[in-house]
N, C-alpha and C positions, 0 to 999 in steps of 0.2 A: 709071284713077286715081280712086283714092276722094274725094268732097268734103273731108273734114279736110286729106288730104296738097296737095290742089289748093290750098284757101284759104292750108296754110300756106306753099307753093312761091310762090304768088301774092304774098305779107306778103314773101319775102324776095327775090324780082323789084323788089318798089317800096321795100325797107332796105337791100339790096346791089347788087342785077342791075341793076336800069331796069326799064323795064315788060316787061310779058309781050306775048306772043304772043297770038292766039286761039286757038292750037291747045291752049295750055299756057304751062306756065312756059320760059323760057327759062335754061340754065346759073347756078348761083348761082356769082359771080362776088367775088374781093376786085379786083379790077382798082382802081388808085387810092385803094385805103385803105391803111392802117398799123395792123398789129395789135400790140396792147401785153403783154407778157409782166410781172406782176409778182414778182415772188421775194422770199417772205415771211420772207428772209437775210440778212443783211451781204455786201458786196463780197468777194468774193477766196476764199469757200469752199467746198465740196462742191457746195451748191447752186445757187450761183450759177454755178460753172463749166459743171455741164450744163443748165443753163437757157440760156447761154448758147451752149453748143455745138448745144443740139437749134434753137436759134432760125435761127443761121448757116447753115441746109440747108433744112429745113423748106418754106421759103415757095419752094422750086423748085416741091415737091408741092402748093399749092395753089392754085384757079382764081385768075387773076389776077395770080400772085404778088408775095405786097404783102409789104413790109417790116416787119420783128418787130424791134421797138424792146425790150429789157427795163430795168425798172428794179427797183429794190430799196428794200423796202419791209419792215425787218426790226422787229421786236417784238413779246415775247409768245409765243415760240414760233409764231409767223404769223398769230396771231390781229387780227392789225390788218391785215393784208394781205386775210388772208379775211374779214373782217366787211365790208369795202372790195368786194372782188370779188362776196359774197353779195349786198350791199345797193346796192351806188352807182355800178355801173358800167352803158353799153348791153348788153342782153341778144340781141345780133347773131352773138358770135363774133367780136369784134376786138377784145376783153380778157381773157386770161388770166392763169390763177394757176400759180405753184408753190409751196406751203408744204410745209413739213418735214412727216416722215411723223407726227409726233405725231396731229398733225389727225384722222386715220384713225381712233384709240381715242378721240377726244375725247367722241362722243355716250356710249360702255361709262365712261370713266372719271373724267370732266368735271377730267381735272385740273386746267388752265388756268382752268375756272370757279371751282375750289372756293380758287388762287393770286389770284382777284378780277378776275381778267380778264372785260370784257364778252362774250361767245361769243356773237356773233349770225347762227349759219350752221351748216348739220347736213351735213356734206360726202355724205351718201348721198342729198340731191336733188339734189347735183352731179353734171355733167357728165364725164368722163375722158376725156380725149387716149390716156394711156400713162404710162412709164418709161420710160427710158431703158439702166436698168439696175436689180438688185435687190442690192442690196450691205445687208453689214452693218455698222453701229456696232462701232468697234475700241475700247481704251483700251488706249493709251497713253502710256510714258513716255520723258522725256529721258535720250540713251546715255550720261550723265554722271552719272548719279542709280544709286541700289543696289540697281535694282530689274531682275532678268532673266527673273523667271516671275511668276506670279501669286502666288504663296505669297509672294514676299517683300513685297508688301502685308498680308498678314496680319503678318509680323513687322514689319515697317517703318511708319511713318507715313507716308503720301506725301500733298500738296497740290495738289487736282486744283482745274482751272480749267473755268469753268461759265458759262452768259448768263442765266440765271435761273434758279428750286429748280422751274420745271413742264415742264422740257423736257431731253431726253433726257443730256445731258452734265452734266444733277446728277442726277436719276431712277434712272439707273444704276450709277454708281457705290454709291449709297447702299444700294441694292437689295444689292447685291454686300455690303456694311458687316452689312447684317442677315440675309442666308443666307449666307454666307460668314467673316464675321470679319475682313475685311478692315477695316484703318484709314485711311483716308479722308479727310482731310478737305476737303469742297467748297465753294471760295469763289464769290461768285454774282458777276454785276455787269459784266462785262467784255463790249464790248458783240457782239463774235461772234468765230469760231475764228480769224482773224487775227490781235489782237488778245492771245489766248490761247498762241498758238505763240510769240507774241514774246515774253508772260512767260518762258514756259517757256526759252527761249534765253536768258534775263538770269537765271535762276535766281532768279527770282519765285514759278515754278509747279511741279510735278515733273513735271505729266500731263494728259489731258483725254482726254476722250469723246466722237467723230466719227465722221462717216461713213467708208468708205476712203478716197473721194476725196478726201478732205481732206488726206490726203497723197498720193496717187496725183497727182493733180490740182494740187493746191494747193501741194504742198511737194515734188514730183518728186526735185530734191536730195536731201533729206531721207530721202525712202524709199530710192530708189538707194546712200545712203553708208551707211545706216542710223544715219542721227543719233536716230533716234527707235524704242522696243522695243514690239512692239504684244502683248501680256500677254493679254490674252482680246478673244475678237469674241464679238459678242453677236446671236446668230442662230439656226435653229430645228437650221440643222447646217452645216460648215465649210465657208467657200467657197472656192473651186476655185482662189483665190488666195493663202490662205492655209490651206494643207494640216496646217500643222505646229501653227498659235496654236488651242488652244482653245475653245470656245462655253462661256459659262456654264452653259449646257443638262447639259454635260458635269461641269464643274466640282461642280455643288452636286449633293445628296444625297440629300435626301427626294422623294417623286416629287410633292407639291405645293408644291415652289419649281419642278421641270422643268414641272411644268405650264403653272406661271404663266410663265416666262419662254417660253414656247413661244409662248402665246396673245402676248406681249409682243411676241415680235420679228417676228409675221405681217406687221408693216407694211413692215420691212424688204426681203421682196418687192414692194416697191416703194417706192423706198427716196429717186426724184427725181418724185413725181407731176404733172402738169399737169394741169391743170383747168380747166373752163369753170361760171360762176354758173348756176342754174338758172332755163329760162325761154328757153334757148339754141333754136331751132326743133331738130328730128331732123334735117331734111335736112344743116344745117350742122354738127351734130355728127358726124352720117357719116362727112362729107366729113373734115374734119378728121382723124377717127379714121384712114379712109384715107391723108391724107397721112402723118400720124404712121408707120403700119406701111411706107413707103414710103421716106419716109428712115431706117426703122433699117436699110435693106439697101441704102444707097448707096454706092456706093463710096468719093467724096468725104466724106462724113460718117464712114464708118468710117473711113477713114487719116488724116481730125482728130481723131477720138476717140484713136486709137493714139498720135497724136503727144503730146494732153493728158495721156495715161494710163489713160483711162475705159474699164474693161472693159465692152463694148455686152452685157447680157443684159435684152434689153428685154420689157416687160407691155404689151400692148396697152390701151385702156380697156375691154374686155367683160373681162380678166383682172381690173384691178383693183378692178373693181362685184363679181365675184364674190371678192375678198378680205372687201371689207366687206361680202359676205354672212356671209362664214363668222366674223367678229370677232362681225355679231350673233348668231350661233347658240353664241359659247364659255358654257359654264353659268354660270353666274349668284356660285356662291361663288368661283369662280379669280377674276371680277372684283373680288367685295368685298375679297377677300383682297389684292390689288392695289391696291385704292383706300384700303385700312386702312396698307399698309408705306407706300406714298406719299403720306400724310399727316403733316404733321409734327406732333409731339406738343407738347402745351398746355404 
């Protein structure tokens, strides 16, 4: 064992284990701690649900197994969550994040900075767990409303419901408004997809912009009876669960709108990230990462997944480091060109 890994095996014997040995480090150990899960979401939606499912199993697979408290910590498109996790928490491994996939293009796009939000975290020194699954962002509408494809957005006006103009459920639609034709209109404000489905059921709202889970998960009824029409997913290509709905990709025209939403929806390969702050030792990241791949093939963790809804196609964290490799290598004008439609005019 080389000195670095010694001294650092040593630092996490006397912050988790006990003391070491002389032989060596003894097991890193959570025995008698409580690891904190924060979810940079509102209660009751996409994110929250498998934050909360992956939390439920997890802590069989890890030394110790301590208990994974989550809480919810939404605003800003997670940016208050993650500035929290970046900056203010132990850097042990007994505080995690999950923020919305935005995060991921934030260093390429600074949307949320250029929205005046403070950003004070570059997720690519962050640590990765996993996914749980790689789903796309759906939009859709209420079965009551006159909208059965996508085209009838372009004739129709529909009133889509949104948490803020820098994060994906006003982003995309708008996006759609300006290579598309589509009429749109996104109201901000409401303070997560909960909140938004109730509009929508009072006929407040027509539609909104979510993960699948969000209905998979979060509104199970709703999918099953088909109270709700899902019009385009917004993905690099259609997922295995929705064979028949569309991708934007598909949809638009020119090959530098497919472009750009191509480089857009990479995040959606990982679509419920976990994460750890940087500064995490390796050893403890490992471990972790091991556990992670370990309950995605449990048995018990899949048949609550099943029961929730959540189709398991899980990204390990060496998959999701290398997404945000490949976000920094997309060229340079597909970004600008992206940070020019998503800005709003003076």
């Amino acid at each position: 064992m080389g000195i670095t890994r010694r001294v650092i095996l040593q630092g996490l014997c006397a912050g988790i284990a006990g003391p070491c040995s002389g032989a060596g480090a003894q097991e890193i150990s959570f025995k008698g701690k409580q690891i904190r899960l924060i979810v940079g979401a509102a209660i009751g939606g996409g994110y929250d649900g498998a934050a909360r499912l992956v939390a439920r199993h997890i802590g069989r697979y890890i030394s110790g197994n301590p208990t994974i408290i989550v809480e919810n910590m939404p605003g800003a498109g997670s940016v208050i969550m993650l500035n929290t996790l970046y900056n203010n928490v132990p850097k042990d491994g007994t505080v995690w994040g999950a923020p919305t996939g935005t995060a991921a293009l934030e260093p390429r796009l600074k949307v949320m900075a250029r929205e005046g939000a403070n950003v004070r975290f570059d997720p690519n020194a962050m640590h990765w767990i996993g996914t749980p699954a790689q789903q796309p962002q759906v939009l859709f509408t209420w079965h009551e409303r006159p909208f059965k494809t996508a085209m009838d957005l372009i004739r129709t006006r529909a009133v889509m419901g949104a948490t803020a103009g820098a994060v994906d459920n006003a982003i995309l639609p708008n996006l759609l408004n300006q290579m598309l034709g589509t009429k749109m209109d996104v109201v901000t404000g409401y303070a997560g997809t909960a909140d938004i489905l109730l509009a929508m059921e009072r006929g407040e709202a027509d539609g909104h912009v979510a993960l699948l889970a969000n209905l998979t998960v979060g509104k199970p009824d709703w999918y099953r009876d088909k109270k709700v029409r899902i019009l385009v997913q917004f993905s690099a290509k259609r997922s295995p669960e929705l064979p028949d709905v569309p991708t934007a990709v598909e949809l638009v025209q020119k090959q530098e709108d497919k472009d750009l939403l191509t480089f857009y929806s990479l995040k959606y390969d990982m679509a419920y990230p976990i994460g750890l702050p940087p500064g995490v030792p390796t050893p403890v990241v490992e471990m972790l990462q091991a556990a992670f791949d370990q309950t995605m093939k449990d048995p018990q963790f899949l048949a609550d997944a099943q029961r929730s809804g959540l189709e398991i196609t899980p990204l390990g964290g060496e998959g999701i480091e290398a997404l945000m490799r490949q976000i920094d290598q997309t060229p340079q004008p597909v970004v600008d060109r992206l940070i020019a439609l998503t800005t709003p005019s003076k």
